[in-house]
N, C-alpha and C positions, 0 to 999 in steps of 0.2 A: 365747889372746891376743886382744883386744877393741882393733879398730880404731873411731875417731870418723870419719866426714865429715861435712864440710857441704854442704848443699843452697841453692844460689843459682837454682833454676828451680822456676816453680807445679807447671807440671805432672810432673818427676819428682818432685818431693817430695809431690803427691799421691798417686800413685799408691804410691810406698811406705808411707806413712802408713794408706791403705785397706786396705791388705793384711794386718794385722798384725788379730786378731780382737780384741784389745782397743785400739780408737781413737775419736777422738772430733772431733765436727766442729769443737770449740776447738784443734786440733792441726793443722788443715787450713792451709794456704798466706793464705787469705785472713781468717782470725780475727786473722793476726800482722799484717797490710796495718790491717785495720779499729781493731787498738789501737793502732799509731803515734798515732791522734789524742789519746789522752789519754798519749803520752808513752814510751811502751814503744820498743827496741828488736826484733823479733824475730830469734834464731838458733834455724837450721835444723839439728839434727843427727842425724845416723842410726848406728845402734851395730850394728858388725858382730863375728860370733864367726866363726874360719877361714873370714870373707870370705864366711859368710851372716848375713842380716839378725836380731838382736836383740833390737833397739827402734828406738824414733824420740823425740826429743824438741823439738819447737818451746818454746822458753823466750824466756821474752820478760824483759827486760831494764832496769831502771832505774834510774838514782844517784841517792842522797836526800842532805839534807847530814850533813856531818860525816864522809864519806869509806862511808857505808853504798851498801849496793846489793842490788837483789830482783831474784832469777833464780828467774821464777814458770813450772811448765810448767801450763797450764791443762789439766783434764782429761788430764794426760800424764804419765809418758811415754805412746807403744803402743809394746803389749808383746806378744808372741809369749804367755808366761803371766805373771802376778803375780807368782810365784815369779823371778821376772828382776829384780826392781824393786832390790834391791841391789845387782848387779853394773852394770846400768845405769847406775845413778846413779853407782855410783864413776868408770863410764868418762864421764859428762859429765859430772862435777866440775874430768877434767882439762882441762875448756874453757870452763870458765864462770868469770869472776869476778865474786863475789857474795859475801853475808856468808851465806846460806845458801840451798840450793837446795829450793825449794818445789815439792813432787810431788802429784800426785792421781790417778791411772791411773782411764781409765772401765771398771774392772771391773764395774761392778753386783752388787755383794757381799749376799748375803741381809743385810735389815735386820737380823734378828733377833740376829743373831752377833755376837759380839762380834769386832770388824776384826782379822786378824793383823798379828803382831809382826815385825818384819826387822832382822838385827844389822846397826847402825849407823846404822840410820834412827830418827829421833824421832818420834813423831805428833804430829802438829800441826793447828789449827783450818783445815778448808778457806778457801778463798775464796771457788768454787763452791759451791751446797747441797750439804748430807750427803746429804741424802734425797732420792730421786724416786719417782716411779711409771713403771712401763715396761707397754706394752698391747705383746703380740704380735701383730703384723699379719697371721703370715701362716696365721693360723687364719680370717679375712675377715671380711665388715662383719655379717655375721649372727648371727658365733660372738661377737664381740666387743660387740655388743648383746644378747647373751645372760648375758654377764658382765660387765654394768650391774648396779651395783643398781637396785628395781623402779623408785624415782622416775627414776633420771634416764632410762631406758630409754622412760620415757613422757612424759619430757622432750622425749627424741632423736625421738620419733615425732610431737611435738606441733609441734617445729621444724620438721621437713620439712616440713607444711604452712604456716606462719606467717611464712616465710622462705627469702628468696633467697638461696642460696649460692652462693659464687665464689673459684676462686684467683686472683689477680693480682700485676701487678708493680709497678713505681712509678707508675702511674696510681692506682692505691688509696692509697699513699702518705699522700696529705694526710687523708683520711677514720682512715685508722689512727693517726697520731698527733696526732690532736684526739680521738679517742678514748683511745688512752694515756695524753695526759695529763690529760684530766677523771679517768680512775681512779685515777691517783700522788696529785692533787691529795686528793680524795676520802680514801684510805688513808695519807696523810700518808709517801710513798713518794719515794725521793730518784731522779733520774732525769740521764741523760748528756743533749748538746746533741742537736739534731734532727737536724747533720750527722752526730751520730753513729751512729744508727742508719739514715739515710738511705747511710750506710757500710757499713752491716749488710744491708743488702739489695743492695749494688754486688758488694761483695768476696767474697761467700757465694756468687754465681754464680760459680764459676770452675769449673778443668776438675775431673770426676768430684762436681761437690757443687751445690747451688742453695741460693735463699733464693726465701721467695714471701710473701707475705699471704692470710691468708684472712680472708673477709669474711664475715656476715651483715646484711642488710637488708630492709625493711619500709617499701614502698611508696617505694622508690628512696632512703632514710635507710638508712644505714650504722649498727645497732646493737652490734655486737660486731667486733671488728676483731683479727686477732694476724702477729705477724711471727714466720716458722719458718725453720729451715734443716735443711739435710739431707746427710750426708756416711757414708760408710762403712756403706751400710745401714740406717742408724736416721736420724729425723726428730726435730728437740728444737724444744717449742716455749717461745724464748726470752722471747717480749714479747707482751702481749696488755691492751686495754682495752675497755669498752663499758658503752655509756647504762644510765640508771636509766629511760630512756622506755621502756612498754609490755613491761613484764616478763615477761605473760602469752604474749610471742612466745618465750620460752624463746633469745634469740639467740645467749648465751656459747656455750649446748652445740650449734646451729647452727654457730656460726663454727669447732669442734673438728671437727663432722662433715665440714665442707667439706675441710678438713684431713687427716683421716682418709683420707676417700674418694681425695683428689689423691694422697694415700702410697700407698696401696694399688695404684692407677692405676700408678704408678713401680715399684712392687716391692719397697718399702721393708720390714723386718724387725719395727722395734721402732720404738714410740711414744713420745718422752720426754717425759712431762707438766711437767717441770722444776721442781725444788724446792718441797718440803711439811717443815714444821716436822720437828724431833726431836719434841718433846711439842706434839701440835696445843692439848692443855688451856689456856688462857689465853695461847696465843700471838697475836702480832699479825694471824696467818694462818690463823689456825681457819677462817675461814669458807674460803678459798680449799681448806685441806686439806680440808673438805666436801666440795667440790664435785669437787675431782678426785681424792680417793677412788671417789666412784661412778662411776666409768668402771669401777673392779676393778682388773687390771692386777695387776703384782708391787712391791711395794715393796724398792728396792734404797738401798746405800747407796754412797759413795765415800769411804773416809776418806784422808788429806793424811797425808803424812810429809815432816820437815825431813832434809836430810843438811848438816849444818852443816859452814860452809868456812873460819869465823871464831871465833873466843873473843865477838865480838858477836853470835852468833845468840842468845843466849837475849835481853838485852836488848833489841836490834830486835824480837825477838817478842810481847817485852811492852808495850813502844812501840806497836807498832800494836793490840793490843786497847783500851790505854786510849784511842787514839785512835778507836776504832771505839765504844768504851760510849760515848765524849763524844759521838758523831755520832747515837747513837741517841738521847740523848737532848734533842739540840739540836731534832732534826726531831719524834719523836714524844713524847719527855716520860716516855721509860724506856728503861733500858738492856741490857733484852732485843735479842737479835737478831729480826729478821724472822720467819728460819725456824728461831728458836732452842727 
């Protein structure tokens, strides 16, 4: 028998959420706080089988017109194994109302494989990337510069010198999102308000998880900038920008090392380099997939399943594609995805 509660406090529902080996810092207490601003509800709920723990699902919540609604868990459920994600789902169906409930557990599933199947889940297009890269931390910074390819390795040694490195908090701030947004600008990349990710580095500090900036700079100029958070072991890093000044300082793969090192520091697991195209060939993100392939790392995936609650999930579903190929093509002028 599969009891639902909910979770009305950060810190217990953190702490159950960390515990569970497949979790994700989009599942944490404070990812649901930071997406109220563009509109979301979030609910807390935790799936127990004879009164031990199952899963956890943070779904986050929003009505669209015409009586529709997305009950989205990002990165979630956690799951005790993958193999749970059916019975899960059916026990938070009976508390969600939605036209269908949208899943993506942060398994890190071998790319290569083709994702499995679950009776009565549909697969469906994430919302999160499919793809990441994941560096194991806890092999340390020398084994992990060993499993560079050779350029960026002589990148990474060319930054140590050429560049000051720093983690910070919202003093860096302003320096990181003048750089963020010269690079959206630049990449023709669509981007939320500044409260909002100024949101992303408040609510990510909470208990058992952080958010930080790391910096790279040259002669007190801020050249590479990224905003990360960190929860349940792994580090993801979400947002990152930086100059086209003085290339020769190597400062992108600076501002990772700064990064790296602060993870390592904390005891962190796994590296998330966060989304790299399906086919890097002629995507809009080749050059990015370049560059953060040569870190090495594993390439994982995460694929999304629907558990439909309505006779309207298929249509809703194709509703929002066509409205996502229109956006692609409004901002860059093809209806490729990003990391498609």
């Amino acid at each position: 028998m599969l009891e639902v509660r909910e979770f009305t406090e950060a810190q217990a529902w953190n702490e159950f959420v960390a515990a569970f080996p497949i979790a994700s810092a989009l599942q944490s207490w404070g990812w649901g706080e930071v997406k109220r601003l563009s509109g979301w509800v979030p609910l807390r709920l935790g799936v127990y089988e004879g009164g031990r723990p199952l899963g956890a699902a943070q779904v986050l919540l929003k009505a669209l017109p015409g009586g529709l609604r997305l009950a989205y868990a990002p990165r979630g459920p956690a799951l005790l194994r993958l193999e749970d994600l059916p019975r899960v789902a059916r026990a938070l169906a009976g508390r969600v109302r939605g036209t269908y409930l949208h899943l993506e557990p942060e398994a890190g599933l071998p790319a290569e494989l083709p994702p499995p199947a679950f009776p009565g889940l549909h697969p469906i297009e994430p919302i999160q990337p499919a793809y990441s890269l994941w560096l194991d931390l806890t092999q340390g910074e020398e084994a992990l510069l060993k499993g560079m390819k050779e350029m960026h390795r002589r990148n990474a040694r060319l930054a140590l010198k050429r560049v000051a490195l720093s983690v910070e908090g919202e003093e860096g701030f302003p320096e990181f999102f003048r750089l963020f947004e010269e690079t959206n600008r630049r990449a023709k990349l669509l981007q939320h308000s500044e409260a909002y990710y100024r949101a992303v580095l408040k609510e990510m500090n909470q208990p058992l998880g952080e958010a930080f900036l790391a910096l790279a700079r040259r002669e007190g100029e801020a050249l590479a900038a990224g905003l990360f958070v960190a929860f349940a072991g792994k580090v993801d890093y979400l947002y990152g920008g930086s100059s086209r000044k003085h290339p020769e300082a190597k400062a992108p793969m600076g501002m990772h090392l700064a990064a790296i090192r602060h993870a390592l520091a904390r005891g962190y697991q796994v590296y998330d380099l966060w989304g790299v195209p399906r086919t890097p060939e002629g995507s809009h993100a080749e050059g990015i997939h370049r560059f953060k392939e040569g870190f090495g790392g594993r390439r994982v995936q995460f694929p999304a399943y629907a558990y439909p609650l309505s006779p309207l999930f298929r249509p809703l579903t194709l509703l929002l594609r066509l409205r996502k190929t229109w956006t692609n093509l409004r901002v860059r002028g093809n209806p490729r995805d990003v990391l498609g």
